[in-house]
MIVEX-506297 format. One line per 5 residues: number of its first residue (from 0); their letters; for each residue z, x, y of C-alpha. Coordinates in nm, 3 decimals. Example, Ala and Ser with C-alpha at 12.3 -4.5 7.8 and 13.67 -1.06 7.14 Angstrom:
2
0) as) 0.780:1.230:-0.450; 0.714:1.367:-0.106 .
***
This chain:
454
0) xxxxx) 0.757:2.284:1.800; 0.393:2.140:1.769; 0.388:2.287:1.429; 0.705:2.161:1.291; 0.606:1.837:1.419 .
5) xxxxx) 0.330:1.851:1.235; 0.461:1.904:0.921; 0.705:1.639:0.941; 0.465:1.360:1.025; 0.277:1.461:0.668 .
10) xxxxx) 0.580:1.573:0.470; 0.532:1.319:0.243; 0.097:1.279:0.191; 0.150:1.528:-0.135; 0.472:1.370:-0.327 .
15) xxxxx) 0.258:1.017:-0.229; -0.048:1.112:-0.396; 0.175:1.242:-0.709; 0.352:0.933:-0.757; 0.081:0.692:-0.667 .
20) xxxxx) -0.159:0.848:-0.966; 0.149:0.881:-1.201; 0.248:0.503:-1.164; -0.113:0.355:-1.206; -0.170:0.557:-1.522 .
25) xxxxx) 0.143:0.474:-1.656; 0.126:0.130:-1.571; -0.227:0.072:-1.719; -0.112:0.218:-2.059; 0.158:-0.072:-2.040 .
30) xxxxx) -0.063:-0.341:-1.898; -0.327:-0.285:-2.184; -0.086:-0.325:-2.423; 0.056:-0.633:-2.313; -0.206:-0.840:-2.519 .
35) xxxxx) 0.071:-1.171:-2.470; 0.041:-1.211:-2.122; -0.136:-1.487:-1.959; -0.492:-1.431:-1.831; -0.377:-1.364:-1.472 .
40) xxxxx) -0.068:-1.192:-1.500; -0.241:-0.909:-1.717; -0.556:-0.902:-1.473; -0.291:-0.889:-1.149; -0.082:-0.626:-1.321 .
45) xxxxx) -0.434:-0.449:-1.398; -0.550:-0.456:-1.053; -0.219:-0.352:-0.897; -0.245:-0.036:-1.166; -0.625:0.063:-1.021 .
50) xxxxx) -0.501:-0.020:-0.653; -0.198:0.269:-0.761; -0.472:0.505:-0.835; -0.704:0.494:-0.609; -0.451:0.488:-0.353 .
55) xxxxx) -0.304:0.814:-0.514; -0.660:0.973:-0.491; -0.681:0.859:-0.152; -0.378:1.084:-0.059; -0.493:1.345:-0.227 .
60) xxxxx) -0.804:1.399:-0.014; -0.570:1.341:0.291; -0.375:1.630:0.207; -0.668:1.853:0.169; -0.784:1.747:0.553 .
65) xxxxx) -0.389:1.817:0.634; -0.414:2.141:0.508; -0.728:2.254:0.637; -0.583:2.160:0.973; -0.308:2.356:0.948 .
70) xxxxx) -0.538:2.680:0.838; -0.701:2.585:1.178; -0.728:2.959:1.369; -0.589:3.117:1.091; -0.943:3.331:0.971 .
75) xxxxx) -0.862:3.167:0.622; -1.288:3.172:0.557; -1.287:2.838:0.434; -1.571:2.720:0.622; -1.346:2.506:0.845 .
80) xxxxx) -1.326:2.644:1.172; -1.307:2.326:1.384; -1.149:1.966:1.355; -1.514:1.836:1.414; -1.637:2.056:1.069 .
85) xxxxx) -1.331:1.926:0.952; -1.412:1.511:1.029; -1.778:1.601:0.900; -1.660:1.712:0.585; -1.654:1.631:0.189 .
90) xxxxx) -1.301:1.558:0.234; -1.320:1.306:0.512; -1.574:1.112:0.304; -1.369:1.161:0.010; -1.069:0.970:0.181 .
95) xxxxx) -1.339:0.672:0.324; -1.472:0.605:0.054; -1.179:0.602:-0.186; -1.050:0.369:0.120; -1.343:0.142:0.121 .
100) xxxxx) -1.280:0.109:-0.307; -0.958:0.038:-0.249; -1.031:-0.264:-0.017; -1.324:-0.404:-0.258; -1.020:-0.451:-0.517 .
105) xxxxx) -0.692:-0.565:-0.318; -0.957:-0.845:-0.202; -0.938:-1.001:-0.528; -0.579:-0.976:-0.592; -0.482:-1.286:-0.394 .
110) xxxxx) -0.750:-1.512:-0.577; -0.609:-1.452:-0.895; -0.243:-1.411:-0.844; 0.008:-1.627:-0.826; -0.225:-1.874:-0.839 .
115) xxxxx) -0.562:-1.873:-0.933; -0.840:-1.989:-0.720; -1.129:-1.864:-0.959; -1.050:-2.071:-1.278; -1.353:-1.963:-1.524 .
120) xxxxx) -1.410:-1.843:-1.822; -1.592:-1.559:-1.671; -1.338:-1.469:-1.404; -1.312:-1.110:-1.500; -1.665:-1.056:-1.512 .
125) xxxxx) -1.701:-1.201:-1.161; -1.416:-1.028:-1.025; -1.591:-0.688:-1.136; -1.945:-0.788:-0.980; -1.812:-0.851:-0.655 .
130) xxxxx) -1.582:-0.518:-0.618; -1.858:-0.304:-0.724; -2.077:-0.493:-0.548; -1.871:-0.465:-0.256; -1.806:-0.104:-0.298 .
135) xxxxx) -2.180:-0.060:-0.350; -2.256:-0.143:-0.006; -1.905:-0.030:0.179; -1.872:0.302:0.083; -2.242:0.424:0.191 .
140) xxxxx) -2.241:0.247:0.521; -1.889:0.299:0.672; -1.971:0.710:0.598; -2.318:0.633:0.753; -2.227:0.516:1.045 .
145) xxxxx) -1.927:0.736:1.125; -1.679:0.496:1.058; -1.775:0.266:1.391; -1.721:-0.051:1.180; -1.340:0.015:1.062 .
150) xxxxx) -1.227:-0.281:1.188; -1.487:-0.503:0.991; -1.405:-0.357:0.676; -1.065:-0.428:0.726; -1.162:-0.775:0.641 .
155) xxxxx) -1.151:-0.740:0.298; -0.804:-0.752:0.331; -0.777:-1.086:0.506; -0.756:-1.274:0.176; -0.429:-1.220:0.131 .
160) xxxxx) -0.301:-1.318:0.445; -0.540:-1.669:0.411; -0.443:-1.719:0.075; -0.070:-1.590:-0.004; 0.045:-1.734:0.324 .
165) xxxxx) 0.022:-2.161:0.234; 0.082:-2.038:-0.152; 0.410:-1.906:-0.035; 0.486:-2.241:0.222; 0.360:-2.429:-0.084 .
170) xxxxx) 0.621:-2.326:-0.365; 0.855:-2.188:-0.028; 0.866:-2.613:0.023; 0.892:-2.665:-0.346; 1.192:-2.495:-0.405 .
175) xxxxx) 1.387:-2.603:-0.157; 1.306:-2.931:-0.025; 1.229:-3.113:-0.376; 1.397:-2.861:-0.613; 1.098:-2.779:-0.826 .
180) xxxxx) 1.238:-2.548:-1.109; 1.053:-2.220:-1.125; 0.904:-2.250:-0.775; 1.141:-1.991:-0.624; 0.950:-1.712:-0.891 .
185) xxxxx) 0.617:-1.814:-0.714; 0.706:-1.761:-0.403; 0.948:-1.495:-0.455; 0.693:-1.298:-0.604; 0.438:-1.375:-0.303 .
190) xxxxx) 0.653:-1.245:-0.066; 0.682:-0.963:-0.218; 0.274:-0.870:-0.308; 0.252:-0.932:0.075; 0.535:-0.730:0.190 .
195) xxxxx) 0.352:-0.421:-0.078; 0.009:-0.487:0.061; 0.092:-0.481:0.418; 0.458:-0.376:0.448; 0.339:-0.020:0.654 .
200) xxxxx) 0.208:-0.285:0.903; 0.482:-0.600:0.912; 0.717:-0.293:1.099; 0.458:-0.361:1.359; 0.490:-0.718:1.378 .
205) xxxxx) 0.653:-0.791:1.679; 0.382:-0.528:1.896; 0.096:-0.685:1.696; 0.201:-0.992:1.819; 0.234:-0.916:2.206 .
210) xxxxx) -0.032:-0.681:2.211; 0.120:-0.384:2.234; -0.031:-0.198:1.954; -0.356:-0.196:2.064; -0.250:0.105:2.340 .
215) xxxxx) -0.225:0.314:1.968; -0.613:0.224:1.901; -0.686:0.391:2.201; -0.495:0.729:2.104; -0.650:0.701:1.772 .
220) xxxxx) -0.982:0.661:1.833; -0.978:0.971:2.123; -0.802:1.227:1.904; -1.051:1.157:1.612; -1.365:1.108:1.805 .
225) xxxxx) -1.403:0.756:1.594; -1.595:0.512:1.831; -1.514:0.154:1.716; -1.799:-0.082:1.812; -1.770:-0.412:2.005 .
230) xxxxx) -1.765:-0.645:1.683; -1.457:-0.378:1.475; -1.196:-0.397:1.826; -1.261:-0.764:1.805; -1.183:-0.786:1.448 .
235) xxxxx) -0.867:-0.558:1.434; -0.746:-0.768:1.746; -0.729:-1.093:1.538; -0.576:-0.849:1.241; -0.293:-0.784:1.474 .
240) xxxxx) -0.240:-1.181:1.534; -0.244:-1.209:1.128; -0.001:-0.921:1.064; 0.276:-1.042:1.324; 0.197:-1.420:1.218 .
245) xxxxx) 0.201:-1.384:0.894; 0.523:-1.192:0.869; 0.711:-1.436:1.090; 0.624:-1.701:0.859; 0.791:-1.534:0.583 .
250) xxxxx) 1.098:-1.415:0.789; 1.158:-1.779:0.887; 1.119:-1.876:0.553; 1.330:-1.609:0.358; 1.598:-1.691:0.703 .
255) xxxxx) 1.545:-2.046:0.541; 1.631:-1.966:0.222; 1.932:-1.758:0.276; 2.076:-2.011:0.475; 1.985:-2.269:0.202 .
260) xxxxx) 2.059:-2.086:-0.140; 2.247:-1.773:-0.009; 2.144:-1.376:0.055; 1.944:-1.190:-0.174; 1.774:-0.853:-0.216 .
265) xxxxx) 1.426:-1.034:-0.086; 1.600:-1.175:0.239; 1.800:-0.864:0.269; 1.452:-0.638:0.290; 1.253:-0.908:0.477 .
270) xxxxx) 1.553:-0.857:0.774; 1.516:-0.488:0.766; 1.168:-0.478:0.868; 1.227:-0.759:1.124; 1.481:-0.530:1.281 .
275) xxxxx) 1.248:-0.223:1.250; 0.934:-0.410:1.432; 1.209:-0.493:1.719; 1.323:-0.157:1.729; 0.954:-0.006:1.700 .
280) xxxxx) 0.843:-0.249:2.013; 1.152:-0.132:2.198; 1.066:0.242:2.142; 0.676:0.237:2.220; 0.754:0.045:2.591 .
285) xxxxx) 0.969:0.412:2.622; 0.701:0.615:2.475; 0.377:0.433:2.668; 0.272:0.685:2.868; 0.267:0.984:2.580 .
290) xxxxx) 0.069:0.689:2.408; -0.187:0.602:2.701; -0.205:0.928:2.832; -0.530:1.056:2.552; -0.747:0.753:2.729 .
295) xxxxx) -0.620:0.809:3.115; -0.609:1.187:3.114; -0.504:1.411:2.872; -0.295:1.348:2.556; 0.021:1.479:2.609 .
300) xxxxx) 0.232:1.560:2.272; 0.466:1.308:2.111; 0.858:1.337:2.160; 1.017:1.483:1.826; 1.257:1.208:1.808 .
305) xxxxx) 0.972:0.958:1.789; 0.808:1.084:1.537; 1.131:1.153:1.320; 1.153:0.774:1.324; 0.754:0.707:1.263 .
310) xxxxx) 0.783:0.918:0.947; 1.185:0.717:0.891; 0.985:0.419:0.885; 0.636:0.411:0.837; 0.561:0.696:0.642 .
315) xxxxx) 0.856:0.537:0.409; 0.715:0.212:0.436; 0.317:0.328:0.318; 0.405:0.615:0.033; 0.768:0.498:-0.101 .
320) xxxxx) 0.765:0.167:-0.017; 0.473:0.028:-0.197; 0.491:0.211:-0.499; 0.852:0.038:-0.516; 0.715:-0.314:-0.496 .
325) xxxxx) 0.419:-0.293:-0.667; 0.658:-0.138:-0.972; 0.935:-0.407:-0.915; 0.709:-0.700:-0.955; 0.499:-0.561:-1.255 .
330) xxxxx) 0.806:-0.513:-1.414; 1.026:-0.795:-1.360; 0.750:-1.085:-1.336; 0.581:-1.052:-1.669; 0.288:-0.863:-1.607 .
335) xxxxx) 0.366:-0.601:-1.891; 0.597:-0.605:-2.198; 0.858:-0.343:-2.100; 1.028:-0.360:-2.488; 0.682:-0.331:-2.677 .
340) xxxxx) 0.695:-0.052:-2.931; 0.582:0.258:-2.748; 0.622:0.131:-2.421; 0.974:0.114:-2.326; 0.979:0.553:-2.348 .
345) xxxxx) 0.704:0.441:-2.039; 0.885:0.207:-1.824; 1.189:0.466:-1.833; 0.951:0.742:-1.743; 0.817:0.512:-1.460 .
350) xxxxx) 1.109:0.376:-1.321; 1.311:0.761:-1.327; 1.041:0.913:-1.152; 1.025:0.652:-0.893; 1.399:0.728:-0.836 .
355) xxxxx) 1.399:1.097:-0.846; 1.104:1.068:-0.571; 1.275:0.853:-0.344; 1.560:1.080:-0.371; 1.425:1.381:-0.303 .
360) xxxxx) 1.186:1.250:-0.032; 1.466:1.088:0.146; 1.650:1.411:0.127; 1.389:1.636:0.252; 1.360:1.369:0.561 .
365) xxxxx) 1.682:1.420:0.602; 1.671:1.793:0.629; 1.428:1.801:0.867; 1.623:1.579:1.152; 1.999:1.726:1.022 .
370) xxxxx) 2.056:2.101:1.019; 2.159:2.096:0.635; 2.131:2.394:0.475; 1.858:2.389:0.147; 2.182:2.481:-0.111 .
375) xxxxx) 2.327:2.152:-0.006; 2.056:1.926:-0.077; 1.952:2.125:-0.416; 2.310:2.039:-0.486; 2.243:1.669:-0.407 .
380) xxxxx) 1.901:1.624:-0.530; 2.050:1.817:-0.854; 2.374:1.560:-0.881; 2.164:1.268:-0.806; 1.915:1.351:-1.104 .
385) xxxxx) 2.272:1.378:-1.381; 2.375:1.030:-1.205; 1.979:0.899:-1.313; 2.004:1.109:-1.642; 2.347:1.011:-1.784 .
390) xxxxx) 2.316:0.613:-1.634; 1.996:0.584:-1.735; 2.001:0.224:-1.949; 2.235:0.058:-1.668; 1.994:0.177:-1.372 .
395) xxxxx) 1.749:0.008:-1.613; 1.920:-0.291:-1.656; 1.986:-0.298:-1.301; 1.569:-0.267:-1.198; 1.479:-0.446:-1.450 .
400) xxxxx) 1.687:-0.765:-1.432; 1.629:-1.105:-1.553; 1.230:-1.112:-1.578; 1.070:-1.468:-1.440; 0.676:-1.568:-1.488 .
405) xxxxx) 0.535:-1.740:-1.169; 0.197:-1.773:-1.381; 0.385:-2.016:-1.600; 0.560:-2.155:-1.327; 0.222:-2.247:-1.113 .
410) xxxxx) 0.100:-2.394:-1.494; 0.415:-2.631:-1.511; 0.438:-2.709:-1.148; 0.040:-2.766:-1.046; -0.170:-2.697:-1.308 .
415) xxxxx) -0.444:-2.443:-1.400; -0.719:-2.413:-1.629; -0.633:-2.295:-1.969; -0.850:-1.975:-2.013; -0.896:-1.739:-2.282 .
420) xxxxx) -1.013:-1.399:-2.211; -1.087:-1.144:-2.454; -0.951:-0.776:-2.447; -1.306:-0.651:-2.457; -1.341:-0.787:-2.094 .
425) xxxxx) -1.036:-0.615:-1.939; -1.160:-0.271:-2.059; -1.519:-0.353:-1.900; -1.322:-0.367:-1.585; -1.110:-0.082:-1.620 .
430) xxxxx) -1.467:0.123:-1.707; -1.596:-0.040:-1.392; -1.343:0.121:-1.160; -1.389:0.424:-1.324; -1.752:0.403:-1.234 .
435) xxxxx) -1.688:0.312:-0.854; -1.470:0.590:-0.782; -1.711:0.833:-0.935; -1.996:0.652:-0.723; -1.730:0.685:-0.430 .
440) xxxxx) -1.692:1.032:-0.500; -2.052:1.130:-0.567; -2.167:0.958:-0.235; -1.907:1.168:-0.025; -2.024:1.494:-0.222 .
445) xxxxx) -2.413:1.369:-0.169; -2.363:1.298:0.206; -2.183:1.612:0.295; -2.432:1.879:0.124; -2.699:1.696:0.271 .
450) xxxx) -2.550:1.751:0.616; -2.633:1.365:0.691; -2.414:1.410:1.050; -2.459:1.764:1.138 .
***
C-alpha cells in the first residue's frame, strides 16, 4: 500500500517536466517572432517562456530523486543506497538550483507586467543584471548551507503579491466603479498571472490564514532532515499571511465582479479554489495527528484517501494548472502573434498537446482511485484525441477567443513611457538564461563531486 501510495503522489512529476519544456520552447519560437508587440508584452511573454523551462528542468531532476527512491533496497548499484546519499546528491542540487533560477526570474515578472514599474530605455539590460546577479549568489549559497534559508529565498517571490495585488484593486476599481474601457483586460489578466504563479498555494488559503499549515512545515522539515533557521520560519510565516490575503482579495473582488457584470470563466475558477482551500482546511483538522505525529513521535503514514485528493488538487494545481494559465494569457493577451506566417502550425501544436496532457493525466488519476480497467481508458484517451483531431479549428477558436492588450490598456488609461527596444536586446536575455542554468547546473555537478557535505 506504501508503494502504490507512492506512486500516486508523483504520477504526474514526468508528464510535468514534458510539457513544461515543450511549452517554453514553443512559446519562445512564437514570442521572438512577434517583433509588433509592445516592449512589455514581448519581455512578459519572454519571461513566462524561460519560467516554462526552467520549471520543466526542475521536474526533471525531481523525477530522477523519485526514482532513485523507489530503487531504494532494490541492489540496483547506482550508488544510492540511502535517502541521505540520495539528499546529498547531484540531483538534489540539480532541483535547488534550477529552483533558486527560477525565483531570480518570476521576481521580475510583476515589475514589468501589466504595468511597468521600470520605465527605461535599458530595462532589459537591467532586468538581466539583476536575475543573474541574483542567481549568482542564490544558487551557491542555498546548496551551501543545506537549504536552512528556504524560507528567505522565497522572497523573491513576494513581488508579485506587493505589486499585482493594488495593480489589480487599481484597474479592479476602474472597471467597475468609473467604467474605464479596457480596465477589465488589466486586471483580468492580473488575476490570472497570480492565480499561475501561486495557484498550487491559494488551495491553501484558508489554513495559511489560520495557521494551520505550518503543522505541514514540521512534517517536511523531519522527513527531509532540512533544518530551517530562525530568520526562514519567520519569513514563510508572513508568506502564509500573503498567500491567504492575497487570494481573498481577489475572491472578493472577482465575487464583486460577478455580482456586478455577471459570471465568467475567471470568477468561475477563482470559486473553485475558494471551495478547495475550505475543503483542504476541513480535511487536515481530520488528518492532524498523521500530520503532527513526525515532530511528537513517529510519522505515521498518510491515509490513501488523503493523498488521492492532494494529488486531485495540488498536484493538478502545480503541473497542469500553470502550464494552462501561463498558455491562456500568452495567447489571448497579445504577447505573441498566433496568425504570423509559421507560427500558427505552433500555437496548434501548443494548445493540442496541452489538451491531450490534461486528458490523459486526468485519466490516469482517475484510474488510480476507480477500478477501471486500462482498455477503457485507452478507449477514452483514444476517442478524446479524434474529438481534438477532427475539432481542431473550433477548440481553437474556443482557447483562443477574442484577444485583449492590457499593455495598451495601462498606456490609454495611466500612462507609460514610450520605449523602444531593439531585438538585439531580447536575444542577450534569452543567451543570459541560457548561461544561468548552465552555471546552475555546473555548480550542482561542482558541489557534488567535490563531496562539499559528505
Amino acid at each position: 500500500m506504501a508503494d502504490e501510495l507512492y506512486e500516486s503522489l508523483n504520477e504526474l512529476l514526468p508528464v510535468a517536466s514534458v510539457v513544461h519544456i515543450a511549452l517554453g520552447v514553443m512559446a519562445l519560437v512564437l514570442v521572438h517572432r512577434s517583433s509588433d508587440r509592445e516592449w512589455n508584452e514581448r519581455f512578459a511573454g519572454l519571461l513566462i517562456s524561460w519560467m516554462m523551462v526552467i520549471l520543466g528542468m526542475q521536474y526533471v531532476f525531481s523525477t530522477l530523486i523519485d526514482y532513485r527512491i523507489e530503487q531504494l533496497g532494490t541492489g540496483s548499484g547506482s550508488g544510492f543506497f540511502t535517502y541521505e546519499s540520495i539528499f546529498y546528491s547531484w540531483m538534489t542540487y540539480g532541483q535547488s538550483a534550477l529552483e533558486s533560477a527560477f525565483y531570480a526570474s518570476i521576481a521580475i515578472l510583476p515589475l514589468i507586467y501589466p504595468y511597468p514599474l521600470i520605465q527605461k530605455k535599458n530595462v532589459v539590460k537591467i532586468c538581466t543584471i539583476f536575475v543573474l546577479s541574483v542567481a549568482l549568489v542564490l544558487v551557491p549559497i542555498d546548496i551551501f548551507t543545506e537549504f536552512s534559508f528556504r524560507g528567505v529565498k522565497y522572497m523573491l517571490i513576494w513581488s508579485g503579491y506587493i505589486v499585482w495585488t493594488p495593480v489589480y484593486l487599481r484597474f479592479l476599481f476602474g472597471e467597475l466603479l468609473y467604467e474605464e474601457e479596457g480596465a477589465r483586460a488589466v486586471s483580468s489578466v492580473t488575476a490570472l498571472l497570480m492565480l499561475g504563479a501561486y495557484g498550487q498555494s491559494y488551495i491553501f488559503w484558508l489554513q495559511n490564514l489560520t495557521g494551520v499549515s505550518t503543522v505541514y512545515f514540521g512534517r517536511w522539515v523531519v522527513e527531509d532532515f532540512v533544518a530551517q533557521s530562525f530568520l526562514s520560519s519567520s519569513v514563510s510565516m508572513v508568506q502564509l499571511a500573503l498567500t491567504g490575503g492575497t487570494f481573498l482579495v481577489i475572491f472578493l473582488g472577482e465575487s464583486w465582479r460577478a455580482m456586478s457584470r455577471g459570471f465568467n470563466t475567471l470568477n468561475a475558477v477563482v470559486s473553485l479554489v475558494f471551495v478547495v482551500g475550505v475543503l483542504w482546511y476541513l480535511l487536515t483538522l481530520v488528518n492532524y495527528g498523521d500530520a503532527e505525529s513526525c515532530v511528537l513521535t513517529a510519522c505515521q503514514a498518510w491515509d490513501e484517501n488523503f493523498v488521492d485528493w492532494y494529488v486531485f488538487t495540488f498536484q493538478v494545481a502545480r503541473f497542469l494548472g500553470v502550464p494552462l494559465i501561463f498558455m491562456f494569457i500568452l495567447l489571448n493577451y497579445n504577447m505573441v502573434d498566433s496568425n504570423a506566417e509559421g507560427s500558427k502550425m505552433i500555437t496548434r501544436i501548443m494548445v493540442l498537446l496541452l489538451l491531450l496532457v490534461a486528458t490523459s493525466s486526468l485519466i490516469e488519476m482517475i484510474q488510480i482511485i476507480l477500478p477501471i480497467p486500462e482498455m477503457i481508458t485507452s478507449a477514452l484517451f483514444a476517442g478524446g484525441v479524434v474529438v481534438f483531431i477532427g475539432w481542431e479549428e473550433r477548440i481553437m477558436d474556443q482557447i483562443i477567443t477574442e484577444t485583449s492588450s492590457a499593455a495598451e490598456s495601462v498606456k490609454e488609461l495611466v500612462g507609460v513611457a514610450d520605449i523602444r527596444i531593439q531585438d538585439g536586446e531580447y536575444r542577450f536575455f534569452s543567451m543570459a538564461m541560457v548561461a544561468m542554468v548552465c552555471y546552475a547546473l555546473l555548480i550542482a555537478v561542482l558541489f557534488h563531486s567535490m563531496g562539499i557535505h559528505s
